[in-house]
N, C-alpha and C positions, 0 to 999 in steps of 0.2 A: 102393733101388739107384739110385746116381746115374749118368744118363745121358749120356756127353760128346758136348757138340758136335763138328761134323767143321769149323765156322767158326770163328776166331779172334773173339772177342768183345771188341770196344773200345768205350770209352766216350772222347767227347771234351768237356771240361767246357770254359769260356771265358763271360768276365764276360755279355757282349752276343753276339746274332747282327745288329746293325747293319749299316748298309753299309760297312763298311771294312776293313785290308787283312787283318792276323790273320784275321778272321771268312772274308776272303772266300778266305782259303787253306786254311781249315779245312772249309768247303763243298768246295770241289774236291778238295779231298782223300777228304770224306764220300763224296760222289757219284760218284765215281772208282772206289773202289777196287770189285775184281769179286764181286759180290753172293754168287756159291755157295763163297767163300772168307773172307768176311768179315761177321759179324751187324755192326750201327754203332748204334750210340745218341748223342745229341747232348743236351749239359746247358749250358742258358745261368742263371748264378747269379741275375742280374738280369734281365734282358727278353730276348722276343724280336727277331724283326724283320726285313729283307729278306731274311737268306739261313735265316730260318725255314721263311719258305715255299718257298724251293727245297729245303732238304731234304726236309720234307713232301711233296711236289711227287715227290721220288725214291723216295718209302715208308722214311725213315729216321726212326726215333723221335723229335720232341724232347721235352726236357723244360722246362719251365721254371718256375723257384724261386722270382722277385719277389723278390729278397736287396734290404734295403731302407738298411742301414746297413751302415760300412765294418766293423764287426766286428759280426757278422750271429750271435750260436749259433743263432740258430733257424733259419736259410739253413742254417748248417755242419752241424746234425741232419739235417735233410732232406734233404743230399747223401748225408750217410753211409748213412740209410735206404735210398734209392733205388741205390745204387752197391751194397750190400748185396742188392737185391734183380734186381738185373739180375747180378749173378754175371760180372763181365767176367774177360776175362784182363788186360786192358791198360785201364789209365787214362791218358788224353794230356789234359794241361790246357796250355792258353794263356794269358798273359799273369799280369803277379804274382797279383793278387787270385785268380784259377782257381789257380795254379801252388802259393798259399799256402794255399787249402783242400783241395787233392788231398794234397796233404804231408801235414797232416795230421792225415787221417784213421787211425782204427785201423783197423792192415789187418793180413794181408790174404793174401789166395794170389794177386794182380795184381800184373801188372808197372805199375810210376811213370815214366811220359813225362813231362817237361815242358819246353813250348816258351818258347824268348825268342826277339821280334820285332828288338830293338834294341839298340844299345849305348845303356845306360839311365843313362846318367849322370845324370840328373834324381833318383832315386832320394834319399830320405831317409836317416839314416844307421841309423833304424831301420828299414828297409825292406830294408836290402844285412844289417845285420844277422841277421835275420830268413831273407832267403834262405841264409845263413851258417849257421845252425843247422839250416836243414832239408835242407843240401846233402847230407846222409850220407842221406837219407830217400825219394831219386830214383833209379830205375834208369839212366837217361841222360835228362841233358841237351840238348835239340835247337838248334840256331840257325841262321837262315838265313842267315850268313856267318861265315866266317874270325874276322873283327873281332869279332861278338855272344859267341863262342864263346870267345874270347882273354878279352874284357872279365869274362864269366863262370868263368873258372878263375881269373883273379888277387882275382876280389874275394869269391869262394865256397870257392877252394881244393878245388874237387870236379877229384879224379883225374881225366887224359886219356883212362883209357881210358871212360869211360863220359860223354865227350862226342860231340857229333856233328852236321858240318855238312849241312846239307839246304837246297840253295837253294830258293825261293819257284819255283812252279809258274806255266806260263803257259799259259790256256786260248787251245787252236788252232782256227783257222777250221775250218769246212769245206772242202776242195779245190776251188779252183775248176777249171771248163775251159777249157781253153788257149787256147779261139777265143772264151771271151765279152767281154764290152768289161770286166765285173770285172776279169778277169785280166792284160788289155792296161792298165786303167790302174793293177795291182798290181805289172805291169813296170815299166811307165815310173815310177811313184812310187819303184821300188825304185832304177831308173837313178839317179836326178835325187838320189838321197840316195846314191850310192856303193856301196849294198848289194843284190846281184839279191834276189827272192822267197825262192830255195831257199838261201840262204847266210844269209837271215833265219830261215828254220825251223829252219837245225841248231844258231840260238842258244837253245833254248826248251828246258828244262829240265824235265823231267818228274818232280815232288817227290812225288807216290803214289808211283810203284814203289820207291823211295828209302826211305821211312817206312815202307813196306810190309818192307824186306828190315833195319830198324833191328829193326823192334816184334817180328819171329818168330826174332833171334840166340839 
């Protein structure tokens, strides 16, 4: 008798956990969302690395595969296995290389995330190809702008309704108190640039609760 989880089970695959910008949205997002709602598993194809150890750090799985060559079967077995044996509901991969081994795989009773960072015009003509074949193969498309998300229906041809923009998350201070010199000099920096503190917070965008209310439609 199979037992259902009462957490939504996601798996988030992505080439590297390095320090950079994909990587470092996919941590905050990891570490964000609220634990007795969500199990998280984390798959870096290739390496680990800075924000490895912050999810480890959080008690979130990672995994990592050492994929050694751009057309990797032995990487792409061993995702299948492992994605197979963590039983997700949800698979979110980022960036092509992640976005074109989550595709695919033989699936599957999961939902297909996948994230684009950029409008990718660098892209080879077999590579927008490629995303082109496998666009029927994704449940929604995520992008962190307007632009990413345009650039990706004209040259994918994946219907509107299963796209979706989610801006880039920004992690917030701690509050300060209003009588320490921190604060006096987060006023006056805010003065001296035209913008107060509190007019600077309501521009921060909060991309968990966002992703969080895509992946459970």
């Amino acid at each position: 008798m199979n037992v259902v989880s009462p957490r939504l089970r996601i798996v988030f695959v992505i080439p590297t956990l390095d320090q950079s910008g994909a990587e470092k949205q996919l941590a905050l997002l990891a570490t964000h969302l609220p634990a007795e709602q969500f199990d998280v598993h984390v798959i870096a194809l290739n390496r680990g690395g800075y924000y490895g150890q912050m999810l480890t750090e959080a008690g979130i799985p990672v995994h990592v595969l050492g994929k050694r060559w751009r057309v990797d079967p032995v990487t792409h077995f061993r995702l299948q296995k492992l994605v197979d044996k963590i039983q997700p509901d949800v698979v979110h991969s980022w960036l092509f290389a992640a976005n074109a081994h989550v595709r695919l795989l033989s699936r599957r009773t999961w939902k297909c995330v996948v994230g684009e960072r950029c409008v990718d015009s660098w892209k080879a003509g077999w590579q927008l190809k490629l995303d082109r074949r496998l666009a029927a193969r994704a449940d929604r498309l995520v992008g962190n702008s307007q632009s990413v998300v345009d650039f990706y229906a004209d040259k994918t041809g994946i219907e509107a309704e299963r796209l979706a923009v989610i801006p880039n998350a920004v992690e917030l201070p701690d509050p300060l108190d209003r009588d320490s010199p921190e604060f006096q000099e987060a006023r006056q920096s805010g003065w001296n640039s035209g913008i107060c503190p509190r007019m600077r917070s309501s521009l921060v965008t909060s991309a968990g609760w966002r992703i969080r209310s895509e992946l459970t439609r």
